[in-house]
C-alpha positions in Angstrom: 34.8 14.2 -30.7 32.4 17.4 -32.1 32.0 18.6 -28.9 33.9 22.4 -28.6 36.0 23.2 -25.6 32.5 25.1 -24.2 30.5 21.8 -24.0 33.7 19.9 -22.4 34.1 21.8 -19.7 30.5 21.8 -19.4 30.2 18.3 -19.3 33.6 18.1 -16.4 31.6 20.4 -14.0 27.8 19.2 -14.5 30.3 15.7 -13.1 31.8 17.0 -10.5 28.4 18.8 -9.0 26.7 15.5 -9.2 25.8 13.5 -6.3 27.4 10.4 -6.9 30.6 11.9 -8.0 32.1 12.3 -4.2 33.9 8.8 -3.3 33.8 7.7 -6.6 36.7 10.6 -8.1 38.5 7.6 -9.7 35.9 6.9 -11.9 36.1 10.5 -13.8 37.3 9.4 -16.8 34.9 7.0 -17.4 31.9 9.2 -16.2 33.2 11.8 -18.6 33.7 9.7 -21.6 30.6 8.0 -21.1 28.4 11.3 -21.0 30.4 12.9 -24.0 29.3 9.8 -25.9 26.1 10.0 -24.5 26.0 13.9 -25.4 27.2 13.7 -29.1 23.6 14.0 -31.0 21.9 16.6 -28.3 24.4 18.8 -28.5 23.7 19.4 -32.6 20.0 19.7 -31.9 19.7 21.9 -28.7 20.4 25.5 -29.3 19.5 27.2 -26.2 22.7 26.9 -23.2 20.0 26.4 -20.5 18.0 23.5 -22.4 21.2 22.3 -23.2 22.8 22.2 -19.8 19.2 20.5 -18.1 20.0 17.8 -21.3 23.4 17.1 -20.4 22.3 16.9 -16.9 20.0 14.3 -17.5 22.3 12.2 -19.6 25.3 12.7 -16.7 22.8 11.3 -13.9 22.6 8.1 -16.4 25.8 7.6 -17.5 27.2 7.9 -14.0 25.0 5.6 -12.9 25.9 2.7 -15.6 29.7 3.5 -15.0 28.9 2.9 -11.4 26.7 -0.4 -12.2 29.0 -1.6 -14.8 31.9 -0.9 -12.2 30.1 -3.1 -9.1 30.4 0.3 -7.0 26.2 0.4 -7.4 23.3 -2.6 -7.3 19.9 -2.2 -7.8 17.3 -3.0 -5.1 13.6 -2.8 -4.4 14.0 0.7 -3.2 16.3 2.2 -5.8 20.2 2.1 -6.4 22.4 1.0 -3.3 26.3 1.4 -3.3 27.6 -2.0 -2.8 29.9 -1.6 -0.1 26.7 -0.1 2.4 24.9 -3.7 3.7 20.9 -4.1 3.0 18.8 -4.0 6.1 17.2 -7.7 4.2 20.6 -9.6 4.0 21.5 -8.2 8.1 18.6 -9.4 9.4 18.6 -12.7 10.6 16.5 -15.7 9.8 15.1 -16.0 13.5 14.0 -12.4 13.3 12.6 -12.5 9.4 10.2 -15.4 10.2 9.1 -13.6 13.4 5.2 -12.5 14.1 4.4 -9.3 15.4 0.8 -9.3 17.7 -0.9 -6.1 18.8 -3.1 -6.4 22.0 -6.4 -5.4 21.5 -7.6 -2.1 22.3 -10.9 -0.4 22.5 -11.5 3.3 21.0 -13.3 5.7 23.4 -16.7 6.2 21.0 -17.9 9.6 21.0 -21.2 10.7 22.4 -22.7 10.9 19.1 -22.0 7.7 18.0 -23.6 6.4 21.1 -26.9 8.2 20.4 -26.3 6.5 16.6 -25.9 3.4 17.7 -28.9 3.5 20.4 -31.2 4.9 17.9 -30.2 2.5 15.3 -30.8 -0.5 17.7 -34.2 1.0 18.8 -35.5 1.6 15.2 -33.8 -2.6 14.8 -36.2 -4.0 17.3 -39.1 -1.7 16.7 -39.1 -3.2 13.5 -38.3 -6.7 14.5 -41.3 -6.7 16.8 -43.4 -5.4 13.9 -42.0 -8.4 11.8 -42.9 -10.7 14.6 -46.1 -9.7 14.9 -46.8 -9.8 11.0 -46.0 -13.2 11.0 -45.7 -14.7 14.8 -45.7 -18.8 13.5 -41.9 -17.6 12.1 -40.6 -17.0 15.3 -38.5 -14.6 14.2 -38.0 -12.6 17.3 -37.1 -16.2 19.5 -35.0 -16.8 16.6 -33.3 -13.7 16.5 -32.8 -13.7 20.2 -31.1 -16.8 19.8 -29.1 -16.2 17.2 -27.3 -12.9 18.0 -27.8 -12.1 21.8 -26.8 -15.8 23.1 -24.6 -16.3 20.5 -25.8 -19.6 19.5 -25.0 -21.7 15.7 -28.1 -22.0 13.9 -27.8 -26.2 14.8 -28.0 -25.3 18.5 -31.2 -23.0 17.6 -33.0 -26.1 15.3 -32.3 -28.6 18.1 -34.1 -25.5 20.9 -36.9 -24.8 18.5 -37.4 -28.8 17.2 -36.5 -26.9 13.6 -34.6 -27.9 11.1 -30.9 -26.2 10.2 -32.0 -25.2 7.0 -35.2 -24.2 8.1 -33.5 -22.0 10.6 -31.4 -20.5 8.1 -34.3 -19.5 5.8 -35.8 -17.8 8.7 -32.4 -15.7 9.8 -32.3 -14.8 6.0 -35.7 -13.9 5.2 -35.8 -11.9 8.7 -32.7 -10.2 7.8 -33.8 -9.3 4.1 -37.1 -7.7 5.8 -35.3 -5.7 8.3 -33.0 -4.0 5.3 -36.3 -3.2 3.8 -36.4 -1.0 6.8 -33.8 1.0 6.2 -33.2 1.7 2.5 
């Protein structure tokens, strides 16, 4: 090798600081060789010791890493790299539990006073201007319709069999009535 005594030793204690080092000791030689190899053609271009030493940094993180692939000590997983001796949370968890539903009961957020003015001015301006629609065109029925519709809840087959309407008649009506009341607020 062209590496000096300098960049050796560099190379052994950049190893033996790393992470991954501890519980894998026996693997030295083959982390050290592997990052010497690795090292070869920085070390000729980088003159600066700091530079050099983030480099061979780098290159040690990698080459550890493949040893410890390469060696089965290391598999890769959705989340990153996981020794192969520690067991995934997916393969301990059992089928009952992986196919299992999760429900949340329902719960109802305390609305501030100011969204309860909002929300009452909002529905005044709504009928204000659904009365003014009605009145525009009262044959429509829109506000019977609309009464209908949203505060009994009823499908718009339940409101053509009340009014003697047809479906699609009614639904041309909801449409057109909602299409004039966003006129109202744009």
């Amino acid at each position: 090798m062209d590496l000096t005594q300098d960049k050796l030793d560099l190379i052994a204690k950049i190893i033996k600081n790393d992470r991954k080092f501890a519980d894998n000791e026996d693997l030295y030689d083959d982390f050290f060789n592997e990052t010497c190899k690795r090292s070869l053609g920085i070390v000729k271009i980088v003159s600066s010791d700091a530079a050099l030493e983030a480099y061979i940094k780098k290159i040690a993180t990698t080459a550890i890493l493949n040893v410890l692939k390469d060696s089965g000590r290391l598999r890769r997983t959705k989340t990153g790299y996981t020794p192969s001796k520690e067991i995934s949370i997916d393969n301990s968890i059992s089928q009952d539990y992986q196919t299992a539903e999760i429900s949340y009961e329902n719960f109802k957020t305390e609305e501030s006073p100011e969204e309860i003015v909002v929300k009452k001015e909002l529905l005044i301006q709504i009928k204000n201007h659904l009365l003014k629609i009605n009145e525009e065109e009262p044959e429509k029925q829109y506000l019977q319709i609309y009464k209908l519709r949203y505060d009994k809840g009823m499908t718009q087959k339940e409101i053509s069999n009340e009014l003697g309407l047809s479906q699609s008649e009614i639904s041309k009506r909801l449409f057109n009535l909602m299409k004039k009341l966003k006129q109202f607020f744009r």
